[in-house]
Phi, psi and omega in degrees: 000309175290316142320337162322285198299325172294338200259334154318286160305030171251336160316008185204020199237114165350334143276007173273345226269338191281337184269007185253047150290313191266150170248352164298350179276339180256010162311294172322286191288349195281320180290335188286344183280323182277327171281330144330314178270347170270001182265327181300328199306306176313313173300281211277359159304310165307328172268331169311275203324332194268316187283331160290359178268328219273320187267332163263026118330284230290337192287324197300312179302319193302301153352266203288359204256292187319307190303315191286272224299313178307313174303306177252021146297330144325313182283337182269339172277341168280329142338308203269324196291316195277349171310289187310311186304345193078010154312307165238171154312094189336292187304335181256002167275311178296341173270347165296297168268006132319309162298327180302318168294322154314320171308310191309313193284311192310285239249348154288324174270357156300307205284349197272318174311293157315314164314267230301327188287348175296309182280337171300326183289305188337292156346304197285318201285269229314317213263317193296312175306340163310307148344292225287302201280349163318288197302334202297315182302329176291322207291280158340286202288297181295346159283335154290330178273341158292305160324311186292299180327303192292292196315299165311315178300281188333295176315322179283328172315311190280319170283354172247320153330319155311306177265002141290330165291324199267303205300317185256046156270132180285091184334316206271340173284300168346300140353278172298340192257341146316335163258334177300307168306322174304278181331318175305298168335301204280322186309316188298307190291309179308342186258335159316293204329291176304307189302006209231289183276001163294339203274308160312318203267330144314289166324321177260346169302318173314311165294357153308289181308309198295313203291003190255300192298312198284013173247346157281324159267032123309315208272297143026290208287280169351302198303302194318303205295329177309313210253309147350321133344284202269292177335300166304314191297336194283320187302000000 
């Protein structure tokens, strides 16, 4: 386990600092760091599974070891009984339930054996679960942190794209070609101007001429009326 964890943690170890020049390397080492630790992961689920099958044998053992000695301490008391009732021979009920009480003993200390391996496994599940969850938490955490690592790559990508591009722009052609459009410009307008005022100084000699014909056939107008005027007075 601790050697894991140093092949992890070499992303930040005096001999990671010449590869985190490039961001694809520690990218590189963070997922090879995360398949490491799920191949461990992988191991002690496996290894969880096996020492709890180890604990429900021995609980299994504990059981039926307990039940046999309790059956035949039963058998030797029910011996001794019918021995008393005169039911059997006093002497072949008591060498009987002698042998029973060895049975008895035999399958307690089985079951007392199955106890201590029982309590030993136990021991075993707590620390491997301990691991386990220990690794589940590493697991997590280092997949977070590669998220944030890519998202950083992209964003540093983009932004040194950005200043490479700006960098080789030439500052001073840039310049010239902005006064060259200014100058362009100023020609474009100043020649709208003229044509503007030519276009006026046409429009008002034309309003000269029309207001000159039109005071003329005014006055026109005037003669007539006169002399239609003097025509009625003769009549």
């Amino acid at each position: 386990m601790a050697n894991l964890f140093k092949r992890i943690f070499r992303i930040g170890s005096a001999e990671a600092h010449s590869a985190l020049d490039g961001l694809e390397d520690p990218i590189k080492m963070t997922e090879q760091g995360i398949r490491e630790m799920k191949e461990e992961l992988h191991k002690s689920l496996e290894g969880l599974a096996e020492v709890k099958a180890l604990v429900i044998r021995a609980r299994n053992e504990v059981k039926t070891e307990s039940d046999k000695a309790a059956e035949y301490e039963a058998k030797a008391l029910q011996l001794l009984k019918k021995a008393e009732a005169g039911q059997i021979d006093a002497n072949e009920a008591e060498r009987l339930a002698t042998e029973a009480l060895k049975k008895k003993e035999a399958h307690a200390k089985h079951s007392a054996v199955a106890k201590a391996s029982m309590d030993k496994y136990e021991v075993s599940v707590k620390q491997i679960e301990s691991n386990v969850q220990q690794l589940k938490s590493n697991v997590s955490s280092w997949e977070n942190e590669l998220k944030t690592l890519r998202a950083r790559v992209k964003v540093s990508s983009a932004q040194k794209n950005i200043n490479k591009h700006l960098a080789n722009i030439d500052s001073s052609s840039t310049v010239d070609m902005l006064e060259k459009m200014r100058d362009k410009v100023n020609k474009e307008e100043a020649l709208a101007e003229s044509y503007s005022e030519i276009a006026n100084e046409s429009k008002s000699l034309d309003s000269e001429i029309d207001s000159a014909l039109k005071s003329d056939a005014s006055s026109d107008v005037q003669s007539d009326l006169d002399r239609l005027k003097a025509q009625l007075k003769d009549k």
